[in-house]
Every structure is written in C-alpha cells, then in structure tokens.
C-alpha positions in Angstrom: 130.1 160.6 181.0 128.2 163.4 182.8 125.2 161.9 184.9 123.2 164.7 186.5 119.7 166.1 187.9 118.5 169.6 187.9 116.1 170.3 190.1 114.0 174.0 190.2 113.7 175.3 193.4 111.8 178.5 195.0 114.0 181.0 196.3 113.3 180.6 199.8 114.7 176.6 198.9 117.6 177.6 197.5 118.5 179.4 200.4 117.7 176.7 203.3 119.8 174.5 200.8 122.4 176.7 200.5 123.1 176.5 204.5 122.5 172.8 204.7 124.7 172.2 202.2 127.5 174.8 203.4 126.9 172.1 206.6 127.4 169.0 205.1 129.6 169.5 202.4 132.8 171.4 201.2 131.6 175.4 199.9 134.0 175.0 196.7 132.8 179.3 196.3 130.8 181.2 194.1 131.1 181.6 190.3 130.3 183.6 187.3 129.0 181.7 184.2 128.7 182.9 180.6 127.7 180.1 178.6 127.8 180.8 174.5 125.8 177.8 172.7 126.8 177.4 169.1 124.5 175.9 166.5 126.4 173.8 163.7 126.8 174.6 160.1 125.4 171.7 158.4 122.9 169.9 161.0 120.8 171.2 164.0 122.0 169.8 167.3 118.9 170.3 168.5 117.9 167.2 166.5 120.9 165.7 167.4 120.6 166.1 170.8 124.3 167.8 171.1 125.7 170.8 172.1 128.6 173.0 171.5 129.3 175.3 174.4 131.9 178.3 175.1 132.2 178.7 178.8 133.3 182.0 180.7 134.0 181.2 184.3 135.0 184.3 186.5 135.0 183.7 190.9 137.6 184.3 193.5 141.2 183.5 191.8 139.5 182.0 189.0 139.2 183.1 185.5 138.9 180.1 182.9 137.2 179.5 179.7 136.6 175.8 177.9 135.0 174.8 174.9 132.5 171.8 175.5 130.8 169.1 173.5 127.5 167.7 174.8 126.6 164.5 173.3 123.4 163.3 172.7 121.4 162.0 176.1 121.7 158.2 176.4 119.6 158.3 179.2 117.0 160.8 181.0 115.4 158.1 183.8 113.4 160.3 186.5 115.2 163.0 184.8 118.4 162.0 185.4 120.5 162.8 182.5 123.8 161.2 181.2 125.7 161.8 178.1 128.6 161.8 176.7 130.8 165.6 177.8 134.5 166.5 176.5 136.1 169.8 177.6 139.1 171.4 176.7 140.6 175.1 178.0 140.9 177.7 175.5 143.3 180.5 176.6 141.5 183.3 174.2 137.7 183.2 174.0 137.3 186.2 171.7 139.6 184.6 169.3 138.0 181.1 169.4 134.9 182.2 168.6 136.3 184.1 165.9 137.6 181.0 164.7 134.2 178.9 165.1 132.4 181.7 163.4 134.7 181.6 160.5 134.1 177.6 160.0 130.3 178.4 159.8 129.0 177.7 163.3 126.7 180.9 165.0 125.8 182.0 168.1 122.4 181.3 169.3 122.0 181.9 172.8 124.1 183.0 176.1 123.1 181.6 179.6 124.2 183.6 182.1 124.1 182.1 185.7 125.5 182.3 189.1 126.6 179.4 190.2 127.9 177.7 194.0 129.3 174.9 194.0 129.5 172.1 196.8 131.9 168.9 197.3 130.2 166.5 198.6 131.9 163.7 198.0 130.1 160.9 196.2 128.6 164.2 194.1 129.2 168.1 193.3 125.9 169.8 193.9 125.7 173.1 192.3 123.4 176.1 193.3 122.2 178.1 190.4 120.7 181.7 189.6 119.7 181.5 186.2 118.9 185.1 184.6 115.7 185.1 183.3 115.0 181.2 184.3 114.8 181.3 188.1 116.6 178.9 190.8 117.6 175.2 190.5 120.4 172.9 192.1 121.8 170.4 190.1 123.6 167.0 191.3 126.0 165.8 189.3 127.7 161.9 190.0 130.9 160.8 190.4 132.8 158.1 189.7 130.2 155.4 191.2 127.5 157.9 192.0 124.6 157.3 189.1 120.9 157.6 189.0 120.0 155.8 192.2 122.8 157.9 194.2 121.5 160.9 193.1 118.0 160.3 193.6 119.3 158.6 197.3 121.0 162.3 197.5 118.0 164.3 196.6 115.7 162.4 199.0 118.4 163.2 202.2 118.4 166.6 201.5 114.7 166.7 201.3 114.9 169.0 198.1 111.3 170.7 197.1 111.0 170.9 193.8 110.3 170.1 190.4 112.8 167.7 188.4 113.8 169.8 185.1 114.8 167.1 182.6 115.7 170.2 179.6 118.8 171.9 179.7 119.1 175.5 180.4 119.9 176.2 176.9 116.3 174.4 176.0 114.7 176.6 178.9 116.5 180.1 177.2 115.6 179.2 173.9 111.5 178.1 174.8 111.2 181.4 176.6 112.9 183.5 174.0 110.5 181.7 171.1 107.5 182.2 173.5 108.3 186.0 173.7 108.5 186.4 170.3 104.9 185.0 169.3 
C-alpha cells in the first residue's frame, strides 16, 4: 500500500529543502524519470482510478525500468493518498511496450522528472522537477508511517506550499487538454 503527499513548492523552497533535508536525512542521489502511462483497451482508468505505468530510471550506477499498477485511491484525507501499487522489473522496455501495444493498451502521456530522493527513516521524501509542471516534494510512508506521520513530517520541516492531491499524470494530461482548447 503506497501512502503519500505531494506537496508544490516554489523554487526557492525546493532549494532550502533540499539542504535541510541533505541535513537530516540520508541523500539516496539524484535520478532520471521517464514515466510512460498506458490507457487500457476496454475501460478508462481514469474512471477507474488506476494506472498502468512504464518507468525509466537512469542516476549514478543505476539504470532500471519496472512496470507498475496503481490502484484505485482508497483514501485522499488532507491529500494524503493511499492505494493499492505492485511493481515488477522489466529487463527490455522497448520490447514491453511492444508487447502492451500489441494487447491493445496505448500510450497517452510521458512525465518526465528529476527526481532526489532522501531516507529518512520513518519516510522517503522525494524532491521533484517536473517538466512542464514545476517543483514539488513528495513524502511517502513506511511501514507505520501513515497520514498523521506525514502530516507530523510536513509540519517539522516547515514545508511552504500547496498540498496537490492529483497525480502528475492528472497534472500532464489537464495542461495538455487546456493547451489544446
């Protein structure tokens, strides 16, 4: 179960953040996100509240990709979300996509972000540089850490922001529909 809060931030936030946090908590590096979101063949997991994800992570050492399933939202309290998330590695991305193509599913948008993460122990906090969607920082619980810790979490690190209950897919796909009106 994924419980998380995104949070958008100015830049000059993300910055003081990104030193406290560097002070408090393990710097786990900076990454390189492609996210592909697929839409199904047969329903719209937009009405479903699901998600079907193909993710591209590149950083220092690192080069993996994993498909993920987002299940619907069985919460969203102060905009903390938790749902259900599986993940799996795929060792060829081109050729499972191939493969989900040829079962019916399509592309529909790519987030591309980059991303530093941060151990912190009871959560991972996560500074992000969304293209074309700004700053945020998201919080994501662990084992024991739910809405309360996170919130608890927020408030100590004195976060200014605004809490972003969509996802960034939702985000990419309101600004692309607004550009094209």
């Amino acid at each position: 179960m994924e419980i998380e809060i995104k949070i958008r931030i100015s830049e000059a936030e993300f910055e003081r953040l990104r030193i406290s946090l560097s002070s408090k908590c393990k710097d786990m590096g900076e990454l390189e996100l492609k996210d592909i979101y697929f839409s199904h063949p047969c329903y719209d997991f937009a009405e479903t509240d699901e998600a079907l994800r193909l993710r591209m992570a590149r950083g220092p050492g690192m080069n993996r990709t994993e498909i993920t399933y987002k299940g619907r939202r069985v919460g969203s309290l102060f905009g903390i979300k938790s749902r259900e998330e599986i993940s799996a590695s795929v060792d060829d991305a081109e050729s499972f996509r191939s493969i989900l193509k040829a079962l019916g599913f399509s592309e529909i948008a790519t987030v591309e972000k980059i991303r530093r993460n941060f151990d912190c122990g009871r959560f991972i906090a996560s500074l992000d540089k969304v293209k074309n969607l700004g700053d945020f920082i998201e919080m994501e619980g662990r084992e024991g850490c739910a809405s309360d810790c996170l919130l608890q979490a927020a408030s100590e690190l004195g976060i200014i922001g605004k809490i972003e209950s969509k996802t960034y897919l939702e985000l990419i796909l309101e600004r692309t529909r607004g550009s094209m009106s």
